[in-house]
Steps between C-alpha positions, in 0.01 A plus 500: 500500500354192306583254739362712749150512332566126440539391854220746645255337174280346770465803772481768202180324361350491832546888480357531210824458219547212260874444406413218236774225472658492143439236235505166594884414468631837427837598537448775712271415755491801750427732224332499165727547234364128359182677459660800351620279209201456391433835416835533360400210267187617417317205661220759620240197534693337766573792666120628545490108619694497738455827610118361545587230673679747710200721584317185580673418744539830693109521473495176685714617756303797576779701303456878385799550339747337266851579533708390216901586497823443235700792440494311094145693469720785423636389159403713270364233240224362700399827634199485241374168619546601865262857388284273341437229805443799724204649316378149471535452919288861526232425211454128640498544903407830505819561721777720516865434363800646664871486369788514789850604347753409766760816421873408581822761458595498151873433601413212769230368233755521159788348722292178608291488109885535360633217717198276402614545135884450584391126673290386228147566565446708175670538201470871430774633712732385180332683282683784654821350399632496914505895467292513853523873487275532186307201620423724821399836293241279304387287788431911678320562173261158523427546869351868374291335263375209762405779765301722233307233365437394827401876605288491228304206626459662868696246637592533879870562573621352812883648566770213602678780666212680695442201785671157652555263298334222658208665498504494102198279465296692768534796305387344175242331654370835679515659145318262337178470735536883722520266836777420717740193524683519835607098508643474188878528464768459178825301525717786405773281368408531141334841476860690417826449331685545781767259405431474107656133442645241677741252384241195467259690344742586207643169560134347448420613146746340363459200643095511398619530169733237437150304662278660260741307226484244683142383563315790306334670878504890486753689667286608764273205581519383842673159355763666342606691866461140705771376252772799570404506913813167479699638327527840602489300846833367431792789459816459277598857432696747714177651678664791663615607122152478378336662733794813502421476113098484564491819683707654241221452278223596706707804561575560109153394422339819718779675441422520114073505610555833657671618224311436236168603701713850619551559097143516415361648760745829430323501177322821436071375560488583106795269472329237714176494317631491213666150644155337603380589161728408273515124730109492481549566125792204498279272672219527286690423185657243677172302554357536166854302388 
């Protein structure tokens, strides 16, 4: 969805949508998770800059709307900051703000967020101790907590499940501005887990590692994934075993999901609340550590 706003930049802003390009050098270009670190970091000046800069620049192009997108605007912790830079947008410019949650199938959505743990994008899947059933039940409790808070900020809910695929951005894109999109269309490729992990991709981590020891680049910089692309280019394992043992563990991965997600949701509702309230209570303590 991203890359689709990225490559239509140009013939959104002649219909009136900016899609601003990231920071200057940022790791992820197509979206703006780069910019979202700032708020996590509490760099609020350069934020407001760039987000200036930003406005600036859709003004120029005769631009009534600013569409910004990272699905990292969720995190709890800068949810504050991101309350905070909205008033500021309406008290400055007089305009309106708008918040589009893009709302996924808790299974389909734990299974992919559990597989980004399991190859090394976060660290909090261990936390769990590998028990992916109770990692499940409290990953069904946090997405409870995300959609309330969310609720509670009016925020527009666009449904994966409730239109094509491809026509993801459209549909955010029609929410955020109440006019249609007809041209613009998604890659579909990375919008569901339909086959949770492949064999490089687990394959891949590892290898960024042993290069994050070795020249001190993040796992996940672009420099660090040039540097596997040879070696992963160059097989010296029994590949059909791999990939029987790969789909074992996608299997056993949404296998255990389901489970876990099944568990809570038999809870009685008093049960269940209870469950959001006693995490929100967790969490809380948890930050003031």
């Amino acid at each position: 969805m991203q890359r689709a706003l990225t490559a239509a930049r140009e013939s959104l802003a002649g219909l009136g949508v900016w899609y601003p390009p990231s920071l200057a050098g940022a790791a992820w270009p197509e979206q703006h998770a780069d910019v979202w670190l700032l708020l996590r970091d509490e760099r609020l000046a350069d934020f407001d800059a760039w987000l200036a800069s930003c406005r600036d620049e859709g003004a120029k192009r005769g631009c009534d709307t600013l569409l910004l997108s990272s699905e990292n605007f969720q995190v709890p912790r800068t949810r504050p900051a991101l309350k905070r830079i909205m008033a500021n947008w309406r008290r400055q410019t007089g305009g309106e703000t708008r918040l589009i949650y893009v709302r996924r199938e808790l299974v389909d959505l734990a299974c992919s967020r559990a597989l980004s743990h399991l190859v090394g994008e976060t660290g909090f899947y261990f936390l769990h101790r590998y028990d992916l059933r109770r990692w499940a039940r409290h990953f069904a409790i946090e997405q409870i907590r995300h959609e309330r808070w969310f609720r509670r900020q009016q925020a527009r809910f666009v449904a994966l499940a409730d239109g094509p695929r491809e026509r993801l951005a459209a549909r955010i894109l029609a929410a955020a501005t109440d006019r249609p999109f007809p041209g613009i269309v998604t890659g579909a490729d990375n919008v569901t887990a339909g086959r949770l992990a492949s064999a490089p991709a687990i394959l891949s981590y590892g290898l960024r590692v042993m290069h994050h020891y070795a020249t001190g680049d993040g796992v996940n910089v672009p420099s660090a994934f040039a540097a596997t692309l040879p070696v992963l280019g160059t097989p010296h394992l029994d590949e059909a075993a791999f990939a029987a043992l790969t789909d074992s563990f996608n299997a056993g991965v949404k296998r255990e999901v389901m489970a876990g997600i099944d568990e809570f949701r038999r809870r009685s509702p008093l049960a269940r609340e209870w469950s959001v309230w006693f995490e929100k209570a967790a969490s809380g303590r948890q930050m003031q550590r």
